[in-house]
PyMOL Python script that loads the backbone (N, CA, C, O; Angstrom):
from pymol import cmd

cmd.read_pdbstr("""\
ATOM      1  N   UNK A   1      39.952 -13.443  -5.499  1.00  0.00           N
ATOM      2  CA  UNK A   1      38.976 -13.622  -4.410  1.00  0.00           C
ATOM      3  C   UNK A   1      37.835 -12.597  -4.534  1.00  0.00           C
ATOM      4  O   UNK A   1      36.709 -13.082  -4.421  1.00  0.00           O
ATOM      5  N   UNK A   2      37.916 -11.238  -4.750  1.00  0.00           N
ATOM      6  CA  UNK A   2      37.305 -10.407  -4.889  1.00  0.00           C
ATOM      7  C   UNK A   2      36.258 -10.313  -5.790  1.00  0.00           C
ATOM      8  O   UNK A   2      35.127  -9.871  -5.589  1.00  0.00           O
ATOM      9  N   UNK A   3      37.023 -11.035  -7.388  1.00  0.00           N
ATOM     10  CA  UNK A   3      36.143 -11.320  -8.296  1.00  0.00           C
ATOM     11  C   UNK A   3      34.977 -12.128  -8.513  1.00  0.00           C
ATOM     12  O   UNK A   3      34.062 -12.097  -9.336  1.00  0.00           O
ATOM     13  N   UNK A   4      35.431 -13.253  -7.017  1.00  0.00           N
ATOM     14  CA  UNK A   4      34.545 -14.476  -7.069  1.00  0.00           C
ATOM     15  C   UNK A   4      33.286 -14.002  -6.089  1.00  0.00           C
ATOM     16  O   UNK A   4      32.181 -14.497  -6.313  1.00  0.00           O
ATOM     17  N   UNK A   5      33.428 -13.136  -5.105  1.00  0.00           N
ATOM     18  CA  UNK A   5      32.665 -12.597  -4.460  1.00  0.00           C
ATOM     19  C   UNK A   5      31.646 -11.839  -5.334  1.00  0.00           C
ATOM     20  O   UNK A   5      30.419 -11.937  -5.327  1.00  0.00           O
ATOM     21  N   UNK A   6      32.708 -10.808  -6.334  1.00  0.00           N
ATOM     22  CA  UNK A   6      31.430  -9.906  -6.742  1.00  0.00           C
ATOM     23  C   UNK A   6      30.793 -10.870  -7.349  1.00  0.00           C
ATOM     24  O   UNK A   6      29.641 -10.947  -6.921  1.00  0.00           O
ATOM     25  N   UNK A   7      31.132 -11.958  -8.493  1.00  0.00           N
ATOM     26  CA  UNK A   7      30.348 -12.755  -9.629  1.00  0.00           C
ATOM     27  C   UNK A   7      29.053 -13.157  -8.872  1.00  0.00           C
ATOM     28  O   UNK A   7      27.907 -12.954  -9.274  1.00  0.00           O
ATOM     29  N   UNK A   8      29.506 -13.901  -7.438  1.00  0.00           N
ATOM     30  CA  UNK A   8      28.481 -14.779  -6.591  1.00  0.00           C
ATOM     31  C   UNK A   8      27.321 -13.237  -6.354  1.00  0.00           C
ATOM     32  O   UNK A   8      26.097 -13.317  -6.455  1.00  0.00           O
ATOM     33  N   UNK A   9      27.908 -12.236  -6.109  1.00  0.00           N
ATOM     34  CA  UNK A   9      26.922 -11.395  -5.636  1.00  0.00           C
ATOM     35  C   UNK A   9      26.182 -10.828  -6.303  1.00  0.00           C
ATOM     36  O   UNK A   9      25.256 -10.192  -5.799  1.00  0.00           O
ATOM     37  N   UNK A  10      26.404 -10.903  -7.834  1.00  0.00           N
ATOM     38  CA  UNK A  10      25.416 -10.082  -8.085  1.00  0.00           C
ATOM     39  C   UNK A  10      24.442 -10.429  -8.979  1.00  0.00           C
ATOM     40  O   UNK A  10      24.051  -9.656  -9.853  1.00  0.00           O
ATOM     41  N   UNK A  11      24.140 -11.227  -8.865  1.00  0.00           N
ATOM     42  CA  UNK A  11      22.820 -11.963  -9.163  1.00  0.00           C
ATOM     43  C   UNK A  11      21.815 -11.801  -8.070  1.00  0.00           C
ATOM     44  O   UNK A  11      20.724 -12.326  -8.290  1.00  0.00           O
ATOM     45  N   UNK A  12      22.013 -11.004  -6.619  1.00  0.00           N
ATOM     46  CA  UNK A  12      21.648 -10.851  -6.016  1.00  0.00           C
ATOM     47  C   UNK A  12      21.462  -9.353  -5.848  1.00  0.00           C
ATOM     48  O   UNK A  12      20.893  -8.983  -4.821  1.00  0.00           O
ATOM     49  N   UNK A  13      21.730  -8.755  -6.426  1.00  0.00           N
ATOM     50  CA  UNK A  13      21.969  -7.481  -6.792  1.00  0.00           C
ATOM     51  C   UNK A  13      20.420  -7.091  -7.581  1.00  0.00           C
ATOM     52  O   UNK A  13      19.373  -6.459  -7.442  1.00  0.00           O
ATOM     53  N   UNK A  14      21.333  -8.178  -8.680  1.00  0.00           N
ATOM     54  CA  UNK A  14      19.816  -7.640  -9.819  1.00  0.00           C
ATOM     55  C   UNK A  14      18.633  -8.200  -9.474  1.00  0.00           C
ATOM     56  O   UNK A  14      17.581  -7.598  -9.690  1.00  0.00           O
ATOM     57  N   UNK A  15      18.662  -9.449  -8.883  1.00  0.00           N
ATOM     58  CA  UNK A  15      16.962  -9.325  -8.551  1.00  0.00           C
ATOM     59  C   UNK A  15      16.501  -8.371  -7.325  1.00  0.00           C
ATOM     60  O   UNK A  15      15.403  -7.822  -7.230  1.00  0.00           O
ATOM     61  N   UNK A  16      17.728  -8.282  -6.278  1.00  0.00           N
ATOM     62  CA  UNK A  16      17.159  -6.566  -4.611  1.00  0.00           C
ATOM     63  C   UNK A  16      16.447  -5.325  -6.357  1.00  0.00           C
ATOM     64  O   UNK A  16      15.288  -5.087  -6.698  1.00  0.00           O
ATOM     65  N   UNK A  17      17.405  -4.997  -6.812  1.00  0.00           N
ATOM     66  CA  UNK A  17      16.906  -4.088  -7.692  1.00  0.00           C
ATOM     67  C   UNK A  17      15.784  -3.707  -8.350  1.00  0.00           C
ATOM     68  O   UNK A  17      15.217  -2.618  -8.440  1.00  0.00           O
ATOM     69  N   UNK A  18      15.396  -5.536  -9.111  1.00  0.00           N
ATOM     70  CA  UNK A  18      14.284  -5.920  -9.620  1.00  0.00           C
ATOM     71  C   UNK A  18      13.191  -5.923  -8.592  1.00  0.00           C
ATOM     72  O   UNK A  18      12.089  -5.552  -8.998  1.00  0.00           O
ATOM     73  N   UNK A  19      13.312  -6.328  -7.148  1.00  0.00           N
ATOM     74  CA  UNK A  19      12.200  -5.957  -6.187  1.00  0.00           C
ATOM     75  C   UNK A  19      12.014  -4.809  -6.037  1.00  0.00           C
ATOM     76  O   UNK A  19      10.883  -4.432  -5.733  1.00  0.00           O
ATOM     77  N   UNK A  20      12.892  -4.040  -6.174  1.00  0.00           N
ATOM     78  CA  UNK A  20      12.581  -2.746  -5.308  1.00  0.00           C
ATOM     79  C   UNK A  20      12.162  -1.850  -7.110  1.00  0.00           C
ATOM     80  O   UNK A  20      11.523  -0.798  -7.116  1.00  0.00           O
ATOM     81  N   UNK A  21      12.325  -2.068  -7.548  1.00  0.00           N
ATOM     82  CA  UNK A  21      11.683  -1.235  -8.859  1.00  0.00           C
ATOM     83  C   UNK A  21      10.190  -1.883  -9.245  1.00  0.00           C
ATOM     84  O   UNK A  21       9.352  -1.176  -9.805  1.00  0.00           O
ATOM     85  N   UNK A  22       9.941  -3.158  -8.934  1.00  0.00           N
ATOM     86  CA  UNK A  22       8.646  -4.035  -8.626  1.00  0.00           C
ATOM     87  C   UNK A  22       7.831  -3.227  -7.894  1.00  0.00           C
ATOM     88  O   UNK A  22       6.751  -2.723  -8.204  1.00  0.00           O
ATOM     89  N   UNK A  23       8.757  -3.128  -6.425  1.00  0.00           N
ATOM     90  CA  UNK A  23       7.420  -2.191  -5.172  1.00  0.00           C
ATOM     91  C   UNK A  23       7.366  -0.884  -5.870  1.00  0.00           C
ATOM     92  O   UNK A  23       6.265  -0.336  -5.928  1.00  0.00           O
ATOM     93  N   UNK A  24       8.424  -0.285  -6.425  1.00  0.00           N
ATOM     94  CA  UNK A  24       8.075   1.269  -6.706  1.00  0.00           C
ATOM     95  C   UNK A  24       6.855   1.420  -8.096  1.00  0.00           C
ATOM     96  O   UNK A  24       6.212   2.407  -8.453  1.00  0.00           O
ATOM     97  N   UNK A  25       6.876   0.254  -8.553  1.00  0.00           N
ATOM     98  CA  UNK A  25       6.145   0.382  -9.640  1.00  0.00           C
ATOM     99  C   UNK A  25       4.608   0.162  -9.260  1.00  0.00           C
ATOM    100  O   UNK A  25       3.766   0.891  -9.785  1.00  0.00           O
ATOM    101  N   UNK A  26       4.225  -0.852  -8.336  1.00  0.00           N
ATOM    102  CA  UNK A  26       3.341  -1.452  -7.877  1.00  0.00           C
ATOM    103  C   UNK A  26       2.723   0.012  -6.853  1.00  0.00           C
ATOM    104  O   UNK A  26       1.529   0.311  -6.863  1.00  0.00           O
ATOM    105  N   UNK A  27       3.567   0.645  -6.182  1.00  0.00           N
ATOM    106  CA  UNK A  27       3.034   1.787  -5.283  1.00  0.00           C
ATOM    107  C   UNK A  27       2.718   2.833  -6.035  1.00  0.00           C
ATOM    108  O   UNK A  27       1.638   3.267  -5.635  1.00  0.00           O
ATOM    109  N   UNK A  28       3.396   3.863  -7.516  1.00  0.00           N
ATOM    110  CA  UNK A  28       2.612   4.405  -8.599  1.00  0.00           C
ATOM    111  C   UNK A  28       1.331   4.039  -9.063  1.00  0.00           C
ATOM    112  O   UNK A  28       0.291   4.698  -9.087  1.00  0.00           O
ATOM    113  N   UNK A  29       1.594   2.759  -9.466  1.00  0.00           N
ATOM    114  CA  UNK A  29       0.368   2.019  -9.959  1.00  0.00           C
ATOM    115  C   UNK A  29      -0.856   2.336  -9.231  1.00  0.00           C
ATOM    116  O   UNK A  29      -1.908   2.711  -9.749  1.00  0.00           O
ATOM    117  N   UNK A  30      -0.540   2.080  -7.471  1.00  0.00           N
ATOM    118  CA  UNK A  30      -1.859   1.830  -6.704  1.00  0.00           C
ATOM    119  C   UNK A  30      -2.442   3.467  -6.286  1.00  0.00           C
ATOM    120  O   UNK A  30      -3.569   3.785  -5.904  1.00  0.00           O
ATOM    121  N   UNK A  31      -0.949   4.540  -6.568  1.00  0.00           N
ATOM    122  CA  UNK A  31      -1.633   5.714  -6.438  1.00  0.00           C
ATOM    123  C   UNK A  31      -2.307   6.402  -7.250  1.00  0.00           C
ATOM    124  O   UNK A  31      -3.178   7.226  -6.972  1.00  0.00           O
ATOM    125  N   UNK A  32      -1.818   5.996  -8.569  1.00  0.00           N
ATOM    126  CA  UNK A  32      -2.670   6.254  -9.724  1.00  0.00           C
ATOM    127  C   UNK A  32      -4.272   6.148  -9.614  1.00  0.00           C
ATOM    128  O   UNK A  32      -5.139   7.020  -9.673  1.00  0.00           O
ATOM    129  N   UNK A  33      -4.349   4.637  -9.416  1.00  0.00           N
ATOM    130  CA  UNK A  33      -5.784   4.009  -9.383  1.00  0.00           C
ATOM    131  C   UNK A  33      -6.414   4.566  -8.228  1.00  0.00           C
ATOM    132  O   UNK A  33      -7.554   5.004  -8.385  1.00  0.00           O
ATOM    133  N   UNK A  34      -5.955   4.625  -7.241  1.00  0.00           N
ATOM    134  CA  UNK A  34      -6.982   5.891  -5.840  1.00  0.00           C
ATOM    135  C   UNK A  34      -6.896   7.166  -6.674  1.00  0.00           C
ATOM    136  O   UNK A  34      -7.927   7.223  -7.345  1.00  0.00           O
ATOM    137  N   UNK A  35      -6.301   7.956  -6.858  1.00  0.00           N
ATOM    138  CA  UNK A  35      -6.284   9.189  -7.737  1.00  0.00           C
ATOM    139  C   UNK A  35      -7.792   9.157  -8.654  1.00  0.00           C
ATOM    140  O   UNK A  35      -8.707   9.952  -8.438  1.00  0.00           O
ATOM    141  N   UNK A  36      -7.838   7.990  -9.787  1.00  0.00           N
ATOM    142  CA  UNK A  36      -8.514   7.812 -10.180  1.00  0.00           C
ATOM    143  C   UNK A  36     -10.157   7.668  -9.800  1.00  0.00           C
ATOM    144  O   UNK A  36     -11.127   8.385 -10.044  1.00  0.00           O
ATOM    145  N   UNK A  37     -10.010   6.573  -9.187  1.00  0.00           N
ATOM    146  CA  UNK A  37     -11.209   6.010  -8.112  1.00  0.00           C
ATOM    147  C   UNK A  37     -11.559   7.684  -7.549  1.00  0.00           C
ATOM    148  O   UNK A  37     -12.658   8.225  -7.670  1.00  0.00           O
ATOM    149  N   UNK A  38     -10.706   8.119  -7.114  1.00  0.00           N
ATOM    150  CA  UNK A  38     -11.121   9.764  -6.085  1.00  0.00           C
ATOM    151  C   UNK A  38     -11.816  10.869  -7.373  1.00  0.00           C
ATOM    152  O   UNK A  38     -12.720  11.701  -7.454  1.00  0.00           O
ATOM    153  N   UNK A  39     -10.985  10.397  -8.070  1.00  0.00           N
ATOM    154  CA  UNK A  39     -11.452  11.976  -9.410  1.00  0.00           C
ATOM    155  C   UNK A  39     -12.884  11.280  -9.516  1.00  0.00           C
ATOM    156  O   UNK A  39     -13.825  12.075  -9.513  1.00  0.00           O
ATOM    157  N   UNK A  40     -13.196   9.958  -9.608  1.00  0.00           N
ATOM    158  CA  UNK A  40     -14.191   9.017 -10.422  1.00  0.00           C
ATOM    159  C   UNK A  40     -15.618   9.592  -9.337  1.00  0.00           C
ATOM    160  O   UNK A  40     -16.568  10.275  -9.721  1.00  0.00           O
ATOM    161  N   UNK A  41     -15.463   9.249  -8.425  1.00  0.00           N
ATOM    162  CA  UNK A  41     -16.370   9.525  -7.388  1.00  0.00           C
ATOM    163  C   UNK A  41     -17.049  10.865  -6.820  1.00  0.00           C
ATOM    164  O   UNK A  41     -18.200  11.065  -6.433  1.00  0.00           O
ATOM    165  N   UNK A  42     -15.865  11.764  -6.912  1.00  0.00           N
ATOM    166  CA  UNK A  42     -15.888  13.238  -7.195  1.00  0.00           C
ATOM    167  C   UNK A  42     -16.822  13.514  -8.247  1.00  0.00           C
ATOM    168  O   UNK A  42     -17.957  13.839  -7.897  1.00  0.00           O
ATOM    169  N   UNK A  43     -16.575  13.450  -9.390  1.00  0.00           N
ATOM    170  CA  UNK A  43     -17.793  13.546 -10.630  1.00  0.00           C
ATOM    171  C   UNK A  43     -18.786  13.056 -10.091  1.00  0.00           C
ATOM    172  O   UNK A  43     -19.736  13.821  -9.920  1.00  0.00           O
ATOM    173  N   UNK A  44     -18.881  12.045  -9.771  1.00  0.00           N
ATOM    174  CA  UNK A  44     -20.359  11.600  -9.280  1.00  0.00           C
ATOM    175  C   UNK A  44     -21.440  12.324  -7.970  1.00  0.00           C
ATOM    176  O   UNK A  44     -22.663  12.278  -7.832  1.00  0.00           O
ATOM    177  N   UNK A  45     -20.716  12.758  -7.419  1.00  0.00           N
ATOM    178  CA  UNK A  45     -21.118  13.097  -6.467  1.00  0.00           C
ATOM    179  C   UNK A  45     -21.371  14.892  -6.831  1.00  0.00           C
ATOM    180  O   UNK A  45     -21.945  15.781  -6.201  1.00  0.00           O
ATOM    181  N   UNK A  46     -20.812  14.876  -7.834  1.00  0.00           N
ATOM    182  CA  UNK A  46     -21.267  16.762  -8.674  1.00  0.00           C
ATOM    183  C   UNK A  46     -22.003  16.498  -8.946  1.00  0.00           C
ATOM    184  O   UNK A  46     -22.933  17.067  -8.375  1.00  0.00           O
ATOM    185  N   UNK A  47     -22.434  15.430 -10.032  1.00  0.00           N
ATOM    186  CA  UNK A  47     -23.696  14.837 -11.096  1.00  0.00           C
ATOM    187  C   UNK A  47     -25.203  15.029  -9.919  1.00  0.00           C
ATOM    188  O   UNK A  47     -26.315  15.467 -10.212  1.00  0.00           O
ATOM    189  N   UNK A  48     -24.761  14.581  -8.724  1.00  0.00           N
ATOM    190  CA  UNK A  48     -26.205  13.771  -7.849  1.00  0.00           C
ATOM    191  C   UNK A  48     -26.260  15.411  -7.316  1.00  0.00           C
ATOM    192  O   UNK A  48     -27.398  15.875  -7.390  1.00  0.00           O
ATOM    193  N   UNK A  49     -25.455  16.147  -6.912  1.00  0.00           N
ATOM    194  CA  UNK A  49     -26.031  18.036  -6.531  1.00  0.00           C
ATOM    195  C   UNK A  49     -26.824  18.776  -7.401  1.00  0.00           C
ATOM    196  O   UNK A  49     -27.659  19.649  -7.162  1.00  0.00           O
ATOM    197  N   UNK A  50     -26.335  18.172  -8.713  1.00  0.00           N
ATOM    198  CA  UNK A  50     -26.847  18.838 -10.153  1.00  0.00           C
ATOM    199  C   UNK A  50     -28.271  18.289 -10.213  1.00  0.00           C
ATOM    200  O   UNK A  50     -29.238  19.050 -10.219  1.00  0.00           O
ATOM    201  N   UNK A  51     -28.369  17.178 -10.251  1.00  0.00           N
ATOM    202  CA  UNK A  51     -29.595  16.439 -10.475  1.00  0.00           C
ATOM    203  C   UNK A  51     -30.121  16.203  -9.275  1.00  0.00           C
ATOM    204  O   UNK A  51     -31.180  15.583  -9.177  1.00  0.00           O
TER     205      UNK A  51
END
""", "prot")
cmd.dss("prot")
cmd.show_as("cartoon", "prot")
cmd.util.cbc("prot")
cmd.orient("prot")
């Protein structure tokens, strides 16, 4: 009985997993790119004091 439970379950397992390593990847990703965007804009805004 036990066995048939885990088999059924965990295919449900690996895709909760696969979401949640999805969002964690997707939320790096998007802090990266503001990080970026922020450093990006920063320079620019030195460039326009300079000039």
């Amino acid at each position: 009985m036990t066995a048939i439970v885990g088999i059924n379950f965990f295919p449900y397992l690996v895709v909760g997993n696969f979401i949640i390593v999805k969002k964690l990847y997707h939320v790096r990703l998007n802090t990266y790119t503001l990080e970026e965007v922020r450093q990006k804009t920063e320079g620019r805004r030195q460039k326009e004091r300079k000039g």
